[in-house]
VOSE-238883 format. One record per residue: residue number from 1; residue in one letter; z, x, y of N, C-alpha, C in turn. Coordinates in nm, 4 decimals. Each point is the difference from the previous one (the first is absolute). Layout:
<sites>
<site i="NUM" aa="a" n_Z="Z" n_X="X" n_Y="Y" ca_Z="Z" ca_X="X" ca_Y="Y" c_Z="Z" c_X="X" c_Y="Y"/>
...
</sites>
This chain:
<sites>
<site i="1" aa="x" n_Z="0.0000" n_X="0.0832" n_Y="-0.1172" ca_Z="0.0000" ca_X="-0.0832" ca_Y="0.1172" c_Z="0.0000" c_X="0.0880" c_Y="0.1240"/>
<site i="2" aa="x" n_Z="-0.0963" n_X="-0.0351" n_Y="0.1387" ca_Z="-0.0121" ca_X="0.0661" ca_Y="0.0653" c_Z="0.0946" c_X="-0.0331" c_Y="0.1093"/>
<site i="3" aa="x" n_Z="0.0543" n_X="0.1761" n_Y="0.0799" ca_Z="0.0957" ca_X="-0.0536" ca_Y="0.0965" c_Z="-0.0835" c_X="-0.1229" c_Y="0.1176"/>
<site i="4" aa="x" n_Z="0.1255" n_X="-0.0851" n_Y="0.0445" ca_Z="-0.0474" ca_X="-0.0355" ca_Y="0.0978" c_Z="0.0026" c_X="0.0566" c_Y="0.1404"/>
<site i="5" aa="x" n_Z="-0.0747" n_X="-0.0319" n_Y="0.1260" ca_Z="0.0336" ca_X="0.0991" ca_Y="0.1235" c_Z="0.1310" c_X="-0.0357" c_Y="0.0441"/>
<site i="6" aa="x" n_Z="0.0925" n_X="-0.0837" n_Y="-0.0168" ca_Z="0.1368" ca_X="-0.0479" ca_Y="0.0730" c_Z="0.0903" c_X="0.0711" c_Y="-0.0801"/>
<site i="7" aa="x" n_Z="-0.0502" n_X="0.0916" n_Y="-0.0722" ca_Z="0.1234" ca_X="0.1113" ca_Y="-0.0299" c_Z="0.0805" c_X="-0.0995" c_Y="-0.1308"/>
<site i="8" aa="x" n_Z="-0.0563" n_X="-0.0845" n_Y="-0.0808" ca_Z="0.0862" ca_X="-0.0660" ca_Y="-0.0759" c_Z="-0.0908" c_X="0.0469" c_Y="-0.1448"/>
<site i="9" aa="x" n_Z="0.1472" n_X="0.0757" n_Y="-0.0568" ca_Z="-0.0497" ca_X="0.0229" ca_Y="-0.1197" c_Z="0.0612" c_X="-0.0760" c_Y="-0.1527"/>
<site i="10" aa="x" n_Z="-0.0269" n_X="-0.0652" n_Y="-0.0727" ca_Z="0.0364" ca_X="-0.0501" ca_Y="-0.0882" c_Z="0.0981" c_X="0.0766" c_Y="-0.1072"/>
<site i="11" aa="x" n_Z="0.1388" n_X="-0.0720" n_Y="-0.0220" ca_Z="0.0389" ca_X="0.0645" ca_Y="-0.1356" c_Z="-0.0391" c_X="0.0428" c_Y="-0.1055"/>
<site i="12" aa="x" n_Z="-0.0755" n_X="-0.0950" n_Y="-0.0225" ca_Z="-0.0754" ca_X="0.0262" ca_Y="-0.1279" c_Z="-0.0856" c_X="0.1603" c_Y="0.0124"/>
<site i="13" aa="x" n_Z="-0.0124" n_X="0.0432" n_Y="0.0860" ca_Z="-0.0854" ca_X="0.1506" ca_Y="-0.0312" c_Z="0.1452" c_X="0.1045" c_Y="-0.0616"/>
<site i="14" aa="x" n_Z="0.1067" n_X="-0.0377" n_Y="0.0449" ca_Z="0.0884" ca_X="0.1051" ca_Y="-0.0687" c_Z="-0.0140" c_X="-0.0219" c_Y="-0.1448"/>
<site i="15" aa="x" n_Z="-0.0489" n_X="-0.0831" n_Y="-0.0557" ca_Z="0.0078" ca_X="-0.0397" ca_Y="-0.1261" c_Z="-0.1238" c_X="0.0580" c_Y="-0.1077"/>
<site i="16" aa="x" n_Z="-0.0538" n_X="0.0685" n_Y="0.0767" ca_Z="-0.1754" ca_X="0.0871" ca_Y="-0.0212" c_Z="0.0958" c_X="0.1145" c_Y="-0.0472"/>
<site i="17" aa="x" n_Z="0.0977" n_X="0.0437" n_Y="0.0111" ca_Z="0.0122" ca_X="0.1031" ca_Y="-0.0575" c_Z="0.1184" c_X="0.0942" c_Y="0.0815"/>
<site i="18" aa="x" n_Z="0.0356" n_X="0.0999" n_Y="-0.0261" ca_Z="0.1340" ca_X="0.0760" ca_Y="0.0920" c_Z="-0.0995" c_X="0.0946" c_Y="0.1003"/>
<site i="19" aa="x" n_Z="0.0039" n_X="-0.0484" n_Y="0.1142" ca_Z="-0.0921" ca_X="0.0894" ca_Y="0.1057" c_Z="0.0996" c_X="0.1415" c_Y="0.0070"/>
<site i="20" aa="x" n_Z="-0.1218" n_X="0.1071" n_Y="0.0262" ca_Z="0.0598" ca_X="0.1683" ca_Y="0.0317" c_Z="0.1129" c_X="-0.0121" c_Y="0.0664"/>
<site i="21" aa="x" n_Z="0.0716" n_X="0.0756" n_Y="0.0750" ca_Z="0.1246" ca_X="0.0240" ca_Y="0.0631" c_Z="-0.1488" c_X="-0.0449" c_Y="0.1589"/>
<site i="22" aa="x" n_Z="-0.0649" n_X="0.1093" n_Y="0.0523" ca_Z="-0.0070" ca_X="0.0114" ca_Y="0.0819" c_Z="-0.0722" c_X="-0.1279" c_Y="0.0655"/>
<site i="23" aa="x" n_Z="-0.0700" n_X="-0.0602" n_Y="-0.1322" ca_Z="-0.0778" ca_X="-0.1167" ca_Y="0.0385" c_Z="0.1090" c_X="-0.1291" c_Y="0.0765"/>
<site i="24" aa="x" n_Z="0.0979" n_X="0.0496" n_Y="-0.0725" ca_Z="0.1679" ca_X="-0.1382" ca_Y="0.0007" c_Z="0.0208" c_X="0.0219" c_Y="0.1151"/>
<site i="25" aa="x" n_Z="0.0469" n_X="0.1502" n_Y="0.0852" ca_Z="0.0224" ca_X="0.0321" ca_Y="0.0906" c_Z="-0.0563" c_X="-0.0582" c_Y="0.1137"/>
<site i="26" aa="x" n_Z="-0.1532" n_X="0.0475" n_Y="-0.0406" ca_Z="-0.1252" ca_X="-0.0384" ca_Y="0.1376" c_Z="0.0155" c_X="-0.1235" c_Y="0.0201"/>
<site i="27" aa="x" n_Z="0.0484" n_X="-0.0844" n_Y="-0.1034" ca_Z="-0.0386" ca_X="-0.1273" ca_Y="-0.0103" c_Z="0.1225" c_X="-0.0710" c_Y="0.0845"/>
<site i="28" aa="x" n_Z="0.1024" n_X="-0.0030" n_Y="-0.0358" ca_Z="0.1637" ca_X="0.0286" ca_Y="0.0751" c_Z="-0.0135" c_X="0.0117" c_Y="0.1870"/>
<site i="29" aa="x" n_Z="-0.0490" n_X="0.0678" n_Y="-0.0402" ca_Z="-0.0384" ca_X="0.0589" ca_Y="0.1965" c_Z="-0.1327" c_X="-0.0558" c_Y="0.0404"/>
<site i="30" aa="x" n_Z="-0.0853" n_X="-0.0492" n_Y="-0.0797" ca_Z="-0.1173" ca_X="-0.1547" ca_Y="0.0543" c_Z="0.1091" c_X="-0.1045" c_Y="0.0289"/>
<site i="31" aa="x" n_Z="0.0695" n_X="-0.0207" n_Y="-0.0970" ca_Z="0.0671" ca_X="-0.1183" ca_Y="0.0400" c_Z="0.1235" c_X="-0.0475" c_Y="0.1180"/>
<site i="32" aa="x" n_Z="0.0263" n_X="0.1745" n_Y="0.0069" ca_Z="0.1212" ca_X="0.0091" ca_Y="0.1450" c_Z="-0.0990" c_X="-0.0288" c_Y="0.1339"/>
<site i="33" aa="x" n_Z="-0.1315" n_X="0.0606" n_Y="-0.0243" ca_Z="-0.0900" ca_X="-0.0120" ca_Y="0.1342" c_Z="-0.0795" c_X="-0.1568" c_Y="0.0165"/>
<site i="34" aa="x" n_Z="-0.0189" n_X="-0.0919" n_Y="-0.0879" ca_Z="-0.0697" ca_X="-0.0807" ca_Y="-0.0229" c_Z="0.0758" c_X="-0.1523" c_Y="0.0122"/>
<site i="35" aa="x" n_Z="0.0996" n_X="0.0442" n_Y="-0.0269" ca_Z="0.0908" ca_X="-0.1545" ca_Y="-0.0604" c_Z="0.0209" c_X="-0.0801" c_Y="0.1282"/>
<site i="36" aa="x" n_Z="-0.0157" n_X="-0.1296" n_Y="0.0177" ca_Z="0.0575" ca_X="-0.0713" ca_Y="0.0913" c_Z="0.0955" c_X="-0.1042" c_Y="-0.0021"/>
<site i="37" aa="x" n_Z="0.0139" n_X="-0.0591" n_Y="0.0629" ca_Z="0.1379" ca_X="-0.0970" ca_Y="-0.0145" c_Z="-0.0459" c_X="-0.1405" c_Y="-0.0809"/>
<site i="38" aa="x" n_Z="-0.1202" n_X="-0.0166" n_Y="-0.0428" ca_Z="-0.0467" ca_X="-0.1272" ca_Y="-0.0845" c_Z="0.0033" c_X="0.0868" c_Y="-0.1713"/>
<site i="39" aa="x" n_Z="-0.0537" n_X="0.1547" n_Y="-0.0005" ca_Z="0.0170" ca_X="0.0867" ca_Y="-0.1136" c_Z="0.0842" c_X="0.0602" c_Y="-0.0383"/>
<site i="40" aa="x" n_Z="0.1197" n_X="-0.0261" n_Y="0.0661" ca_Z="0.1272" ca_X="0.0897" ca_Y="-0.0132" c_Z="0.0550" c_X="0.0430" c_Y="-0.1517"/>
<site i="41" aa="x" n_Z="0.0504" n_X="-0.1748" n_Y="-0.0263" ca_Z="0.0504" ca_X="-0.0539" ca_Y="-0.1120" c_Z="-0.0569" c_X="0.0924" c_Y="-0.0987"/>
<site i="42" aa="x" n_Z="-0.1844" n_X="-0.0456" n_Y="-0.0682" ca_Z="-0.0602" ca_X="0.0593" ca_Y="-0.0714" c_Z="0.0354" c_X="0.1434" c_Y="0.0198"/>
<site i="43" aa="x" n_Z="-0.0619" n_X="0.0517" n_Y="0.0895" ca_Z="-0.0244" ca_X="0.1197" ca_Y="-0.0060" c_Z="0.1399" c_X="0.1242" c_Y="-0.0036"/>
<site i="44" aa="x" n_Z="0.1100" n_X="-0.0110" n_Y="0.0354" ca_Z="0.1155" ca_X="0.0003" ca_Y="-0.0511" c_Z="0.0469" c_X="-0.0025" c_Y="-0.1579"/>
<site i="45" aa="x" n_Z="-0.0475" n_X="-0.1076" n_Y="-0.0870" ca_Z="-0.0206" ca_X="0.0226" ca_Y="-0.0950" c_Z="-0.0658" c_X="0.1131" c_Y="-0.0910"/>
<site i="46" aa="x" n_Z="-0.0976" n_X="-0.0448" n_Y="0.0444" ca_Z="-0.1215" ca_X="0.1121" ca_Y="-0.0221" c_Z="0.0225" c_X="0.0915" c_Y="-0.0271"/>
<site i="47" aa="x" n_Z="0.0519" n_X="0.0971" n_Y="0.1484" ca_Z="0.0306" ca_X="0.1335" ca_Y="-0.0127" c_Z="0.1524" c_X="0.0282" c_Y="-0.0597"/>
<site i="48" aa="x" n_Z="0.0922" n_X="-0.0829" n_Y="-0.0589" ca_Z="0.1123" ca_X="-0.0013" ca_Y="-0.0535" c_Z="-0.0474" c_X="0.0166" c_Y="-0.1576"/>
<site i="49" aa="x" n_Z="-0.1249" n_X="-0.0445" n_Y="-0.0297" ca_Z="-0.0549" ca_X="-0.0201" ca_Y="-0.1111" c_Z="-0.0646" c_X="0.1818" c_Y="-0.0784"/>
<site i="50" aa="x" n_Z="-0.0499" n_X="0.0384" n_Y="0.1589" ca_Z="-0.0849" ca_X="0.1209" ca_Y="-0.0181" c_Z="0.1218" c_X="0.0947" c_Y="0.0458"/>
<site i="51" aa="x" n_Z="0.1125" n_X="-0.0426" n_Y="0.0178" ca_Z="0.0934" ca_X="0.1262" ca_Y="0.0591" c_Z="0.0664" c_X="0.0213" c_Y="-0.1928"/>
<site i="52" aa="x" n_Z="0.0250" n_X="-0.0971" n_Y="-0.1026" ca_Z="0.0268" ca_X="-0.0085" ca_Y="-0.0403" c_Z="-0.0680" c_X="0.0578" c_Y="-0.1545"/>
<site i="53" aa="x" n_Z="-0.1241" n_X="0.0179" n_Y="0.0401" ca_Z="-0.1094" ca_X="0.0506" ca_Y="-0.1125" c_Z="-0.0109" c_X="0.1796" c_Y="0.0702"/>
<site i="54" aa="x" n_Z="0.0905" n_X="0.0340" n_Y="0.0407" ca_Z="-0.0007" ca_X="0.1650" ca_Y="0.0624" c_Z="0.1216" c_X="0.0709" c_Y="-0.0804"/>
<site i="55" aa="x" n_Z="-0.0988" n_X="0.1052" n_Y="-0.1186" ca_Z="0.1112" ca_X="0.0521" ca_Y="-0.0562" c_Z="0.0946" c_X="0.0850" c_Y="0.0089"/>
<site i="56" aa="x" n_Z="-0.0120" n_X="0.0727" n_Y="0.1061" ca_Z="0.1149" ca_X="0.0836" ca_Y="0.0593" c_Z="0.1217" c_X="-0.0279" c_Y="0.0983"/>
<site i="57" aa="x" n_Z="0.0973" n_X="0.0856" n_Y="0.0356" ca_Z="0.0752" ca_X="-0.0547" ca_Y="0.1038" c_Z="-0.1092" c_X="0.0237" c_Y="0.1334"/>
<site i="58" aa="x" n_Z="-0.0109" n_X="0.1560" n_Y="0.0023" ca_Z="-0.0471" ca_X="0.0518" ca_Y="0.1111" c_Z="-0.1219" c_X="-0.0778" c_Y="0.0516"/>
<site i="59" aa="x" n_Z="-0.1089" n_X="-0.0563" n_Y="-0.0910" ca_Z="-0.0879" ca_X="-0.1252" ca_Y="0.0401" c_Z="0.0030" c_X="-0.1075" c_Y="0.0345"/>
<site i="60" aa="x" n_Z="0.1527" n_X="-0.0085" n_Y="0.0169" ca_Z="0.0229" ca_X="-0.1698" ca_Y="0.0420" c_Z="0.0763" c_X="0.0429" c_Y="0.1417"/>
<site i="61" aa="x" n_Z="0.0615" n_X="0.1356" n_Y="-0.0081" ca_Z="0.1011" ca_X="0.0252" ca_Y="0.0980" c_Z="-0.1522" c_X="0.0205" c_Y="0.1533"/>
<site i="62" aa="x" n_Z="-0.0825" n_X="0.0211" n_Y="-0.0342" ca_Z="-0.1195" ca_X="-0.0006" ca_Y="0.0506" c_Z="-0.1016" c_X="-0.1157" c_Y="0.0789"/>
<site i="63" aa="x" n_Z="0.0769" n_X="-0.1140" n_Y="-0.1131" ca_Z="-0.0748" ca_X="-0.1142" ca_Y="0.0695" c_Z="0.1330" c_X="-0.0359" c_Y="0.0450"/>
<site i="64" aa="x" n_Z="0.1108" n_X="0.0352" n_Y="0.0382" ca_Z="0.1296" ca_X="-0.0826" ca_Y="0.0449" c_Z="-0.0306" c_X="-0.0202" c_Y="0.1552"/>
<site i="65" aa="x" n_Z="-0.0673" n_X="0.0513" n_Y="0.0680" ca_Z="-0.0016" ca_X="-0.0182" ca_Y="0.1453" c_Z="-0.0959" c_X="-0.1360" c_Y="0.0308"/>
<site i="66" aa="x" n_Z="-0.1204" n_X="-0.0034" n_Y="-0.0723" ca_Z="-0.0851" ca_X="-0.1174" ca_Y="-0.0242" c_Z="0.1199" c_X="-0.1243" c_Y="-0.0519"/>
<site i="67" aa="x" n_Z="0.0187" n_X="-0.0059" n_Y="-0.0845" ca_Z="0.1126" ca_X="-0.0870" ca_Y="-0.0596" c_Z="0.1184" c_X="-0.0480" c_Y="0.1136"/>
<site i="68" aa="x" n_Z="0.0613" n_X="0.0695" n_Y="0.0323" ca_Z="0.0626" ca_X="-0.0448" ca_Y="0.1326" c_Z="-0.0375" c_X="-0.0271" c_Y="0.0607"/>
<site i="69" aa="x" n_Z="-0.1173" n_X="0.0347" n_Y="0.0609" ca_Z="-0.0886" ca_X="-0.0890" ca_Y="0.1029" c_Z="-0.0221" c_X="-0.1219" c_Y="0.0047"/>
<site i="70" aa="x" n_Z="-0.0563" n_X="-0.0149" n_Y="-0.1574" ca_Z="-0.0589" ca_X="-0.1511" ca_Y="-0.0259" c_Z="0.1583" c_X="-0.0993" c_Y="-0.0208"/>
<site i="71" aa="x" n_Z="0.0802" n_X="0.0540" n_Y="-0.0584" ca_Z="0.1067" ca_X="-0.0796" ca_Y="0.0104" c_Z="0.0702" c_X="-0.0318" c_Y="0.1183"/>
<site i="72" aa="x" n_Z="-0.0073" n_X="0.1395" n_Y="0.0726" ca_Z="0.0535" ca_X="-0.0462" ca_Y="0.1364" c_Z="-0.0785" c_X="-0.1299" c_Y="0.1084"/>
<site i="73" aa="x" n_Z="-0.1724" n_X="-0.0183" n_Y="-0.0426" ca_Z="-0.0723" ca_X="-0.0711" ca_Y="0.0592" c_Z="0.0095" c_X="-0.1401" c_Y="-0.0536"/>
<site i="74" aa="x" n_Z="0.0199" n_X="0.0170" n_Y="-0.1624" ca_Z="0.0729" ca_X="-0.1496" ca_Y="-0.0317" c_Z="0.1038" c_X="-0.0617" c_Y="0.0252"/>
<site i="75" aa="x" n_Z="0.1326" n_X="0.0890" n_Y="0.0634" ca_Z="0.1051" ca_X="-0.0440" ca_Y="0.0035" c_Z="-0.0285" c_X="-0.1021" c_Y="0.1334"/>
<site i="76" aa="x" n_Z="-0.0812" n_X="0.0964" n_Y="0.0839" ca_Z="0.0291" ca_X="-0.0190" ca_Y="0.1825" c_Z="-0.1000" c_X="-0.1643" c_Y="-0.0036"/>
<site i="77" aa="x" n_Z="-0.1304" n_X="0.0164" n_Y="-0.0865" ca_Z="-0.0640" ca_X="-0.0996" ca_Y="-0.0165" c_Z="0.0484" c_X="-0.1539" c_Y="-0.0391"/>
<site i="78" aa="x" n_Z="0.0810" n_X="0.0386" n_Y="-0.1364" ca_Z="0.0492" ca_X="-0.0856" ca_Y="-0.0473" c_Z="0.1192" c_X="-0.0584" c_Y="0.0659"/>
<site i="79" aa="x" n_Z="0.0695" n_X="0.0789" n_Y="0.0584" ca_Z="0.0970" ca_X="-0.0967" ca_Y="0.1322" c_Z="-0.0338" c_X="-0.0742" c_Y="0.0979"/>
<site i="80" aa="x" n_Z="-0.1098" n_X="0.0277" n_Y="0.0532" ca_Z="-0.0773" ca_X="-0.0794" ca_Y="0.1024" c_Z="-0.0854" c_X="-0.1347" c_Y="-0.0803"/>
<site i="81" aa="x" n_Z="-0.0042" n_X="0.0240" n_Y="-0.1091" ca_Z="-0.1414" ca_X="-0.1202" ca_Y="-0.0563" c_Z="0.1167" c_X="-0.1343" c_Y="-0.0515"/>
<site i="82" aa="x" n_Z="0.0480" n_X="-0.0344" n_Y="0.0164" ca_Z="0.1194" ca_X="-0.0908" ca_Y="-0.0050" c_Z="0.0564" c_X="-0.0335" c_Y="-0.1029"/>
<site i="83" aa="x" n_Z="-0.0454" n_X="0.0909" n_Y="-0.0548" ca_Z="0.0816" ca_X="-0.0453" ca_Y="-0.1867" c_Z="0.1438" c_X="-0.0208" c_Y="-0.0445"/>
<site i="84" aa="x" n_Z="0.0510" n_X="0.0447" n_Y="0.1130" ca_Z="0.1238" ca_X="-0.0055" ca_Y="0.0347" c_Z="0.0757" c_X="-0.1670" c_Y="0.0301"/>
<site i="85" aa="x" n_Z="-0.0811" n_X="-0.0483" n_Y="0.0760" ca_Z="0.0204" ca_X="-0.1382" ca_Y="0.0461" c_Z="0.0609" c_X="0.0838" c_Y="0.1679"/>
<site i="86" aa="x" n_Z="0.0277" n_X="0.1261" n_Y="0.0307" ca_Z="0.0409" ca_X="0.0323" ca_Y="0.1140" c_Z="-0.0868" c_X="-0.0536" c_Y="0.1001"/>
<site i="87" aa="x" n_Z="0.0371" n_X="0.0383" n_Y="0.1586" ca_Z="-0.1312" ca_X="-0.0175" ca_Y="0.0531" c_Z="-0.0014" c_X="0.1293" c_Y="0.0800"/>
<site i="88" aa="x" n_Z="0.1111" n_X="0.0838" n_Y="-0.0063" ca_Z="-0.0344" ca_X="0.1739" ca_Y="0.0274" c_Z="0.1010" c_X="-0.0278" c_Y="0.1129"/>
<site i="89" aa="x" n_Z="0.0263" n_X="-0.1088" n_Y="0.0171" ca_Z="0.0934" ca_X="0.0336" ca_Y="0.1510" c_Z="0.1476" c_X="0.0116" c_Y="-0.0375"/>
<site i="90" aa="x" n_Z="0.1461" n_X="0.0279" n_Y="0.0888" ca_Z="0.0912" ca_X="0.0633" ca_Y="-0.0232" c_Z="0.0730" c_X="-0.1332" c_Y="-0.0932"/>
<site i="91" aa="x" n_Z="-0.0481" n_X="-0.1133" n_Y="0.0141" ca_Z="0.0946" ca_X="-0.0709" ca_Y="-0.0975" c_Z="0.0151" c_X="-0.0969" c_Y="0.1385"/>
<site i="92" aa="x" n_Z="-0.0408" n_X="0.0096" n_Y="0.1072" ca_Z="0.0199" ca_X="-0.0987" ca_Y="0.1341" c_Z="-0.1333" c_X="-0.0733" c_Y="0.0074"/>
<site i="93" aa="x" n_Z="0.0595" n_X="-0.1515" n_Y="0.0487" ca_Z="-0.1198" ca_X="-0.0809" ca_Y="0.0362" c_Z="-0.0670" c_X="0.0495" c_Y="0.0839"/>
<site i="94" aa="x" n_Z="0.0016" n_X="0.0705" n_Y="0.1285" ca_Z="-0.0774" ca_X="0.0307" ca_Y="0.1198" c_Z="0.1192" c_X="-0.0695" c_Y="0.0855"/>
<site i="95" aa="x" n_Z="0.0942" n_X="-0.0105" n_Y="-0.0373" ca_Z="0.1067" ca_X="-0.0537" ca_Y="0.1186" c_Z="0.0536" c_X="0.1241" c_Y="0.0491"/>
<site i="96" aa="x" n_Z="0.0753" n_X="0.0037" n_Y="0.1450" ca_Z="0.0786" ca_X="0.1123" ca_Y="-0.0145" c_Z="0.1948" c_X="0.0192" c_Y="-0.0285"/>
<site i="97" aa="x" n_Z="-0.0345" n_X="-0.0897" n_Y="-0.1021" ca_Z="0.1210" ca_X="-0.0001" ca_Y="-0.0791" c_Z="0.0925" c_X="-0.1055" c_Y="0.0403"/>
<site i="98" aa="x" n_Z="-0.0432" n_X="-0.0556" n_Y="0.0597" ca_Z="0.0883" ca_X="-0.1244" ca_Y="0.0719" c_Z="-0.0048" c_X="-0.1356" c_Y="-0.0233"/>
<site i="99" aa="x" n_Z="0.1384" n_X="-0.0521" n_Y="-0.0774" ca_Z="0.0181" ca_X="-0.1539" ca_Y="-0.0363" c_Z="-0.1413" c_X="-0.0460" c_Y="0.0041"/>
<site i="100" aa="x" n_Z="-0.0356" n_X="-0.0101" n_Y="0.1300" ca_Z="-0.0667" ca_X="-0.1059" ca_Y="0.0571" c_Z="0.1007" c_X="-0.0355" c_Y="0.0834"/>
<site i="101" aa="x" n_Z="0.1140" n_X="0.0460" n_Y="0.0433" ca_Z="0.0868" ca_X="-0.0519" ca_Y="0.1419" c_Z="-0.0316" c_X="0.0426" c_Y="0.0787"/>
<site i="102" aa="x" n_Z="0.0186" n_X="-0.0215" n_Y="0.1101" ca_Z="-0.0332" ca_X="0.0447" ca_Y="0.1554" c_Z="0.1130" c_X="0.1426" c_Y="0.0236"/>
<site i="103" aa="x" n_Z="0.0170" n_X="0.1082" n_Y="0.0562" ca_Z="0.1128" ca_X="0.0422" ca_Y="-0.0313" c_Z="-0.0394" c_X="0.0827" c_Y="0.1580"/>
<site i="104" aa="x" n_Z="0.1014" n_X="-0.0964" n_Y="0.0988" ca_Z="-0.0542" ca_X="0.0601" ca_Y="0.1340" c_Z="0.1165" c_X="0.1310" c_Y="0.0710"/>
<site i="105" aa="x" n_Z="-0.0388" n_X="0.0674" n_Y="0.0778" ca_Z="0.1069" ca_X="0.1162" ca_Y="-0.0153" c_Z="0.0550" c_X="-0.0353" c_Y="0.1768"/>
<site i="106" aa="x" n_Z="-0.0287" n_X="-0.0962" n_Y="0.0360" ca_Z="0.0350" ca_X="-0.0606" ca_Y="0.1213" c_Z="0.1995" c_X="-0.0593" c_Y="-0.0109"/>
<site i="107" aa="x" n_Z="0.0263" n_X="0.0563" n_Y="0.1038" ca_Z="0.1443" ca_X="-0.0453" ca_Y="-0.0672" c_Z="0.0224" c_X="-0.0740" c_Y="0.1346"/>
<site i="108" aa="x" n_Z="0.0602" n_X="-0.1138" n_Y="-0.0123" ca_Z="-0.0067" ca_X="-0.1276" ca_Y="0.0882" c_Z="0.1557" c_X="0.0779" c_Y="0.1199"/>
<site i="109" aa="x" n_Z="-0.0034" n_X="0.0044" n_Y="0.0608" ca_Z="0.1522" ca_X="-0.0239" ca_Y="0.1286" c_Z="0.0035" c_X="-0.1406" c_Y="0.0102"/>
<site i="110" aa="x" n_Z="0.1693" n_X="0.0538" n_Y="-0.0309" ca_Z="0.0550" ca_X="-0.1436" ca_Y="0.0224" c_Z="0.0801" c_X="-0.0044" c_Y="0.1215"/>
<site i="111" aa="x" n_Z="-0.0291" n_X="-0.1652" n_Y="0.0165" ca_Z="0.0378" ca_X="-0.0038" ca_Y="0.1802" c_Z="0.1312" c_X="0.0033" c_Y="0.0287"/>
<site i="112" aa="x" n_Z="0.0695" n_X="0.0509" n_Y="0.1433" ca_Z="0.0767" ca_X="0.0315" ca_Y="0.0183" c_Z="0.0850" c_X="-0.1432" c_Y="0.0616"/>
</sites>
Protein backbone atom coordinates (compact mmCIF):
# COMPACT_ATOMS: atom_id res chain seq x y z
CA UNK A 1 0.00 0.00 0.00
CA UNK A 2 1.19 3.28 -1.08
CA UNK A 3 2.08 6.14 1.36
CA UNK A 4 -0.35 8.74 1.31
CA UNK A 5 0.89 12.64 0.92
CA UNK A 6 -0.79 13.64 4.53
CA UNK A 7 1.95 11.82 6.16
CA UNK A 8 -0.55 8.94 7.26
CA UNK A 9 0.91 5.73 7.33
CA UNK A 10 -1.00 2.59 8.04
CA UNK A 11 -0.31 -0.06 10.80
CA UNK A 12 -0.57 -2.61 8.90
CA UNK A 13 2.97 -1.94 7.06
CA UNK A 14 4.69 -2.80 10.47
CA UNK A 15 3.24 -6.06 9.91
CA UNK A 16 5.38 -6.59 6.38
CA UNK A 17 7.99 -7.52 8.44
CA UNK A 18 10.69 -6.05 11.32
CA UNK A 19 12.05 -2.85 9.44
CA UNK A 20 16.21 -2.20 9.82
CA UNK A 21 17.09 -0.15 12.91
CA UNK A 22 17.85 2.78 10.71
CA UNK A 23 14.80 2.50 8.50
CA UNK A 24 12.62 2.54 12.25
CA UNK A 25 14.67 5.45 13.15
CA UNK A 26 14.17 7.56 9.81
CA UNK A 27 10.82 6.62 10.06
CA UNK A 28 10.37 7.86 13.95
CA UNK A 29 11.75 11.30 12.94
CA UNK A 30 9.16 11.45 9.58
CA UNK A 31 6.72 11.16 12.04
CA UNK A 32 8.08 13.86 14.75
CA UNK A 33 8.28 16.30 11.55
CA UNK A 34 4.99 15.36 9.87
CA UNK A 35 2.36 14.61 12.53
CA UNK A 36 -0.45 16.98 13.15
CA UNK A 37 -3.05 17.44 15.63
CA UNK A 38 -5.90 15.36 13.50
CA UNK A 39 -2.61 12.51 13.16
CA UNK A 40 -1.38 12.65 16.48
CA UNK A 41 -3.23 9.75 18.03
CA UNK A 42 -2.17 7.37 15.02
CA UNK A 43 0.97 8.40 14.51
CA UNK A 44 2.11 8.21 18.16
CA UNK A 45 1.24 4.81 17.95
CA UNK A 46 3.04 4.12 15.10
CA UNK A 47 6.26 5.21 16.15
CA UNK A 48 5.70 3.49 19.72
CA UNK A 49 5.22 0.50 17.45
CA UNK A 50 8.63 1.13 15.46
CA UNK A 51 10.41 2.36 18.73
CA UNK A 52 9.57 -1.00 19.92
CA UNK A 53 10.83 -3.27 16.90
CA UNK A 54 14.62 -1.54 17.69
CA UNK A 55 16.90 -4.09 19.03
CA UNK A 56 19.32 -2.35 21.00
CA UNK A 57 19.34 0.03 23.95
CA UNK A 58 21.66 2.50 22.27
CA UNK A 59 19.07 2.51 19.09
CA UNK A 60 16.21 3.44 20.87
CA UNK A 61 18.25 5.76 23.26
CA UNK A 62 18.66 7.45 19.72
CA UNK A 63 15.22 7.81 18.72
CA UNK A 64 14.38 9.09 22.46
CA UNK A 65 14.51 12.77 21.46
CA UNK A 66 11.95 12.11 18.45
CA UNK A 67 9.77 10.16 20.96
CA UNK A 68 9.54 12.94 23.39
CA UNK A 69 8.73 15.19 20.95
CA UNK A 70 5.85 13.40 19.58
CA UNK A 71 4.60 12.71 23.03
CA UNK A 72 5.21 15.98 24.19
CA UNK A 73 3.02 17.23 20.96
CA UNK A 74 0.29 14.76 21.98
CA UNK A 75 0.13 15.68 25.40
CA UNK A 76 -0.12 19.68 24.59
CA UNK A 77 -2.60 18.61 21.65
CA UNK A 78 -4.60 16.38 23.44
CA UNK A 79 -5.37 18.95 26.29
CA UNK A 80 -6.63 21.48 24.08
CA UNK A 81 -8.94 19.02 21.77
CA UNK A 82 -11.53 18.62 24.61
CA UNK A 83 -11.41 15.18 25.54
CA UNK A 84 -11.22 16.21 28.73
CA UNK A 85 -14.76 17.73 28.88
CA UNK A 86 -12.34 20.86 30.17
CA UNK A 87 -12.67 23.98 28.36
CA UNK A 88 -8.80 24.99 29.12
CA UNK A 89 -9.83 27.80 31.32
CA UNK A 90 -8.80 28.08 35.17
CA UNK A 91 -11.97 26.31 36.37
CA UNK A 92 -13.83 30.11 36.31
CA UNK A 93 -16.89 31.03 34.37
CA UNK A 94 -15.38 34.36 32.94
CA UNK A 95 -16.72 36.03 36.15
CA UNK A 96 -14.32 37.82 38.22
CA UNK A 97 -15.02 35.72 41.03
CA UNK A 98 -17.88 37.44 42.41
CA UNK A 99 -21.30 36.07 43.93
CA UNK A 100 -22.92 37.99 41.49
CA UNK A 101 -23.33 40.67 44.51
CA UNK A 102 -22.67 44.11 44.04
CA UNK A 103 -19.74 44.60 46.47
CA UNK A 104 -19.28 48.51 46.55
CA UNK A 105 -16.13 49.84 48.40
CA UNK A 106 -18.05 53.18 49.01
CA UNK A 107 -18.54 53.44 52.71
CA UNK A 108 -21.69 55.54 53.47
CA UNK A 109 -21.11 58.64 56.51
CA UNK A 110 -23.41 58.65 58.79
CA UNK A 111 -25.14 61.84 59.68
CA UNK A 112 -24.29 63.74 62.45
Amino acid sequence: MAKSSDGFVPLTSLKQGTPDAEAAIAEIRRIYFKTTRLTIEHDFAHAIELLKSLPTEEQRERATVYMEGIAQMRKDWGARSGKSGKSGKSGKSGRSGRSGKSRSTKVKKSEK
